[in-house]
C-alpha positions in Angstrom: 103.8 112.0 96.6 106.4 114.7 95.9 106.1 118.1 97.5 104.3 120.8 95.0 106.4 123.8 93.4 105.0 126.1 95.5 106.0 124.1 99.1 109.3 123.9 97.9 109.5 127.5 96.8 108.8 128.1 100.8 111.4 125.1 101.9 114.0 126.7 100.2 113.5 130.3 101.4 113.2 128.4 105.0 116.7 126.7 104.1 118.4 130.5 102.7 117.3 131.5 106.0 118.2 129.4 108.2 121.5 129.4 106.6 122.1 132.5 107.1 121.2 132.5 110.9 124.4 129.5 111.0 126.5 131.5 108.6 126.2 134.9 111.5 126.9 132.7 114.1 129.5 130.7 112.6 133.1 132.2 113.7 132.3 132.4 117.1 130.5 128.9 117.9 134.0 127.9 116.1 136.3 129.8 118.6 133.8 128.4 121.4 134.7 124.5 120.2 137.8 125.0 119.6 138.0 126.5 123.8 135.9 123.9 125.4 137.2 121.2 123.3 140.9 122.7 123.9 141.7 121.9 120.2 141.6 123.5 116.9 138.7 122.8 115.2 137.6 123.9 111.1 134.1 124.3 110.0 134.0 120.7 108.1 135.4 118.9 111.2 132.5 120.7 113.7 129.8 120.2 110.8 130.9 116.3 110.4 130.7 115.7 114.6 126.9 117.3 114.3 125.8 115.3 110.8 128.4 112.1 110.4 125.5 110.0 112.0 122.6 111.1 111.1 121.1 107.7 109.8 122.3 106.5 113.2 120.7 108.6 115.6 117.8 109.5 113.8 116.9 106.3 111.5 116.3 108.5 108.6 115.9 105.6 106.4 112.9 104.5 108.1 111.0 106.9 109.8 108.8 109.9 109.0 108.7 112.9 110.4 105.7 115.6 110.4 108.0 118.3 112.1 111.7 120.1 112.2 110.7 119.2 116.3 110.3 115.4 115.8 113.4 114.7 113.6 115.4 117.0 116.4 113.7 115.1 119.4 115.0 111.5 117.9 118.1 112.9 116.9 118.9 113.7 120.3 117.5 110.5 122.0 119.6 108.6 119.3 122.5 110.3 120.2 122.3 109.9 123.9 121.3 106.4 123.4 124.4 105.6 121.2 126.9 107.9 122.7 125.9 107.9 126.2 127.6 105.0 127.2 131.0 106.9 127.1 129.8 110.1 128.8 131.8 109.2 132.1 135.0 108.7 130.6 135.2 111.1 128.5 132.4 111.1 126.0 131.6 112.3 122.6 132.5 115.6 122.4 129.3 117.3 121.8 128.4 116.2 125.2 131.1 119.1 126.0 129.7 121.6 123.3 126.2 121.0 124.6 127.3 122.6 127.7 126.9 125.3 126.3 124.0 127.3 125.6 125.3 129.4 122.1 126.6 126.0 120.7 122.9 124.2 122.0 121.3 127.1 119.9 123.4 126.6 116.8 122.8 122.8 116.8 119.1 123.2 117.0 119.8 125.7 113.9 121.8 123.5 111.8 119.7 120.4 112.2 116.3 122.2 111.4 118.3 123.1 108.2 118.7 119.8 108.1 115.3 118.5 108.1 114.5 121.6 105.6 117.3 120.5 103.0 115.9 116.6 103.3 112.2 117.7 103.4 110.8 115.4 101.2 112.8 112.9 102.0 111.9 112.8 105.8 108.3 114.2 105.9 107.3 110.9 103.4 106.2 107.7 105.0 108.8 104.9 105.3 108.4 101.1 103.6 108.5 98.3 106.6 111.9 97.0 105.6 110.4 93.1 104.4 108.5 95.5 101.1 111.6 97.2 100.6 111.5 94.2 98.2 108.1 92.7 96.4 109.0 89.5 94.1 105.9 88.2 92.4 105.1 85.3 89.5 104.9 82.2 88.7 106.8 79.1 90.2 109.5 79.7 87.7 108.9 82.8 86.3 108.6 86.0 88.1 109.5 90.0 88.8 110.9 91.9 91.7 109.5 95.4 92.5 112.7 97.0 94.3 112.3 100.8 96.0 116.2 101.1 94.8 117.0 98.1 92.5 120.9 97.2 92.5 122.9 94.0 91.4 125.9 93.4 94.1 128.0 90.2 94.6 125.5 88.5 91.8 122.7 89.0 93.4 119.3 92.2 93.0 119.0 93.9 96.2 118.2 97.7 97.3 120.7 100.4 97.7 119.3 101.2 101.2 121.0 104.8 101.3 119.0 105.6 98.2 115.5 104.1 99.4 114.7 107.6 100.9 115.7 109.9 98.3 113.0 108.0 95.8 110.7 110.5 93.6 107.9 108.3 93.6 105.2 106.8 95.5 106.3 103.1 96.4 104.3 100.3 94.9 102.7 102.2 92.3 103.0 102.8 88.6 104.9 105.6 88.7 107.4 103.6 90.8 107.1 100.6 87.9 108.1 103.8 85.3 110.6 104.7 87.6 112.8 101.7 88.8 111.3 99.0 86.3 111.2 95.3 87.2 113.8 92.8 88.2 113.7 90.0 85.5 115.0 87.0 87.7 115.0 85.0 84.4 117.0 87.3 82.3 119.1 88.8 85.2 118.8 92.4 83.8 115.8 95.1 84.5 112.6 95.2 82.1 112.3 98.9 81.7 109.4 100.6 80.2 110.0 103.5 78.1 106.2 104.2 78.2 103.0 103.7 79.6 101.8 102.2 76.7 104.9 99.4 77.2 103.5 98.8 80.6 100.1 98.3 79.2 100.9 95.5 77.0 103.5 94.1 79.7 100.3 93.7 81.6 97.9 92.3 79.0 100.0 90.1 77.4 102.7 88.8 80.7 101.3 89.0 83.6 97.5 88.7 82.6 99.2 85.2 81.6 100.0 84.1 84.8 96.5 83.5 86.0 95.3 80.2 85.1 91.7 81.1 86.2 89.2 83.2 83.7 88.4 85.1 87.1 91.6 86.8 87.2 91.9 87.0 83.9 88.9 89.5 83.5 89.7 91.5 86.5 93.2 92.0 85.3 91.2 93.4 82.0 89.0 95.8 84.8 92.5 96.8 86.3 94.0 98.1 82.8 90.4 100.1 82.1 90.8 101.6 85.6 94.3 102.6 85.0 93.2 103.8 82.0 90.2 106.1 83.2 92.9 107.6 86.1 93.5 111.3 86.2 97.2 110.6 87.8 97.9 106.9 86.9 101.5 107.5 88.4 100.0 107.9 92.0 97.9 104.8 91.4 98.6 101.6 93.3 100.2 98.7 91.0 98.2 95.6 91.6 100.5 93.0 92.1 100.2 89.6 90.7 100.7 86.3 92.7 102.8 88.1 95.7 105.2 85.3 96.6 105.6 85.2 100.3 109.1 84.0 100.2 110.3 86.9 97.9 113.0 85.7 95.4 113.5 82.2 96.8 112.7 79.8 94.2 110.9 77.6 96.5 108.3 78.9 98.7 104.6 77.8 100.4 102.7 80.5 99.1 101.4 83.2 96.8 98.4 85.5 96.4 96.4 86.4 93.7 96.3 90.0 93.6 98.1 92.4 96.1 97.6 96.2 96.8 100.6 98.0 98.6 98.7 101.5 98.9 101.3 104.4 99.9 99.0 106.6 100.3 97.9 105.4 103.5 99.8 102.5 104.1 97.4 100.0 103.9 98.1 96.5 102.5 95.2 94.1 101.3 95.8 91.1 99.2 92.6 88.6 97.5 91.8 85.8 97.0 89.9 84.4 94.1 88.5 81.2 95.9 85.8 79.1 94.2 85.4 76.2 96.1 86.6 74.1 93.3 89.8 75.2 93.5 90.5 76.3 97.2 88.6 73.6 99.2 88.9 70.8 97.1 88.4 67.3 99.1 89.8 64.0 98.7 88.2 60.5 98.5 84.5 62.1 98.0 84.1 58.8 96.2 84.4 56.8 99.1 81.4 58.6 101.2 83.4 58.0 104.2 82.2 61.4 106.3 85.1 61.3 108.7 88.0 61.4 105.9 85.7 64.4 104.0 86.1 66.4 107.5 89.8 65.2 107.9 90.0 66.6 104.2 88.6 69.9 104.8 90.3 70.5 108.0 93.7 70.7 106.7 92.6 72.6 103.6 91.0 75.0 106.0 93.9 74.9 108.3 96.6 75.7 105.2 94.6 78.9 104.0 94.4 80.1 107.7 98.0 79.7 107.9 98.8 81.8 104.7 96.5 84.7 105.7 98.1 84.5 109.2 102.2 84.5 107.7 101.0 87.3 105.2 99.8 89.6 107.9 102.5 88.5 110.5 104.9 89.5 108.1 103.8 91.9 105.6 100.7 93.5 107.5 98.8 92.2 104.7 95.2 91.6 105.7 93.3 89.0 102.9 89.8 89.3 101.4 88.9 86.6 99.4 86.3 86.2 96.9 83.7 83.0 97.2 81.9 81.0 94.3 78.4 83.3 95.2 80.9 86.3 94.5 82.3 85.6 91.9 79.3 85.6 89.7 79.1 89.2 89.6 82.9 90.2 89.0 81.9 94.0 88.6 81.1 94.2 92.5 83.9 92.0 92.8 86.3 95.0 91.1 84.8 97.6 92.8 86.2 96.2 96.0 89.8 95.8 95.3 88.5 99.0 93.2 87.8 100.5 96.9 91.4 99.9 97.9 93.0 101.4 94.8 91.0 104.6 95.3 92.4 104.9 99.3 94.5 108.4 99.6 96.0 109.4 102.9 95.3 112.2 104.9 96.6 115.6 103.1 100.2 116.4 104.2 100.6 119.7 106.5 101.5 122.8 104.8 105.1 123.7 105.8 103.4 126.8 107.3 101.0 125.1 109.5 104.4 123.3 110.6 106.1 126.7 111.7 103.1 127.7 113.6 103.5 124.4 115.5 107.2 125.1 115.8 106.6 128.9 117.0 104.1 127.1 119.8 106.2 124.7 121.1 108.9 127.8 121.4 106.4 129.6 123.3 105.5 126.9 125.6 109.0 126.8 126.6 109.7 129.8 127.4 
């Protein structure tokens, strides 16, 4: 969710000040470089040596961070990790500037900055990288979900150094507004220029894909809770028939409904399974117990499998709804209603952070 007016208004009188701390200190960490490093040095050379890698050292893309004192901490174990090889012949040259202790205090400066000027950015929680991308449909016809959507070299994939800058909350609607949906068919983006487009998107295309009246009406529950939402742009989109092997054309499974919840990062799909259509068996005719048990094995044994590939690698944990169920779909809706309704622990106020920061300070000293 993004950061209220009133947090940023503090961020960015913690990023005037902080630059002005580096700006004081400036000139003479630049002499300092330039006389352990026995070269000259300019500002934008210095500044690129601290913040060329930052993706590499601190895996901005993918991680969160609560604190200016977590993204520093992995910043500094990725840089030992990926520099420290070369320490003892020669080495990167911060290894040098660390040395000393004016240069250790303006790194800690300009990478708190850092963390300040990308606050949204790295405070939010990180995708697992196999939902950057969510393709759901029909055998032949069917949608991708992208974080950043981008055609290269013929083919839709996400423009990884934009996943963390996004503006909305992945998976929900306001991310459908946002990026829109892949259409494999047509090649191009379906784009909503309201919510009233994605409405009808709903009702009239993807309610389509279910073959079972189940679905059917608790797609129609899914619109009226959308509809009844105070902030339909933080709310989850419920994904139709999730394909587990994303844009492939052939692939073992889907599900019926999926919920990617950002708000606390859980993942449920369901299952609308009346024994009619989940555990059918063959050769009842014949009465021949053993083949009826044969029969139900594997069925049993596929649906285990699917649950167990979907949670391997999604996370995805699946509830599925039986024939007794499904006779009362209302307490079926308020389930996956349950899940929709999930918000995540409030986010730290960026002055509960600082107090944090001013401990850990103190504990050190």
């Amino acid at each position: 969710m993004p950061i209220s007016k009133e947090e940023k208004k503090t961020v960015n009188k913690i990023i005037k000040e902080l630059t002005t701390k580096i700006e004081s200190l400036r000139p003479s960490i630049l002499k300092r470089a330039e006389a352990i490093l026995g070269k000259e040095m300019t500002i934008h050379s210095l500044h690129g040596m601290i913040g060329g890698k930052n993706n590499e050292y601190a895996d901005c893309v993918s991680t969160q961070y609560a604190t200016p004192d977590e993204f520093i901490s992995k910043w500094l174990e990725g840089f030992i990790e990926t520099e420290g090889d070369d320490w003892w012949s020669g080495g990167h040259p911060l290894f040098h500037l660390l040395k000393d202790e004016y240069f250790e205090q303006y790194l800690m400066l300009f990478l708190e900055r850092n963390f300040y000027r990308n606050y949204e950015e790295r405070t939010r929680e990180k995708p697992i990288e196999s939902l950057w991308s969510c393709w759901f449909g029909d055998r032949d016809i069917y949608w991708g979900l992208l974080i950043s959507p981008v055609k290269r070299s013929g083919q839709w994939k996400n423009d990884v150094s934009e996943i963390r800058k996004a503006e909305f909350s992945y998976w929900t609607i306001g991310h459908v507004m946002s990026t829109g949906l892949v259409d494999i068919e047509n090649d191009e983006l379906y784009e909503f220029d309201s919510i009233e487009e994605l409405y009808k998107f709903i009702k009239n295309i993807l309610k389509r894909l279910k073959r079972s009246q189940y679905e059917k009406e608790l797609y129609d529950r899914y619109i009226d809770y959308l509809k009844s939402s105070e902030n339909i742009m933080e709310e989850p989109f419920l994904i139709p028939e999730l394909r587990w092997g994303g844009a492939d054309k052939k692939h073992k499974y889907r599900l019926d409904f999926t919920i990617l919840n950002p708000h606390n990062m859980k993942f449920v799909g369901f299952e609308i399974s009346p024994q009619s259509s989940h555990m059918s068996v063959k050769g009842t005719k014949s009465g021949k117990q053993i083949e009826w048990n044969n029969d139900l094995k594997l069925q049993w044994g596929k649906e285990m499998r699917k649950r167990n590939d979907y949670f391997g690698d999604f996370g995805i944990t699946t509830i599925t709804f039986t024939d007794n169920e499904l006779e009362d779909l209302d307490v079926c809706f308020e389930k996956v209603e349950e899940y929709l309704n999930m918000r995540g622990k409030k986010k730290k106020s960026v002055k509960a952070l600082l107090n944090q920061i001013e401990i850990i300070a103190n504990d050190r000293e």
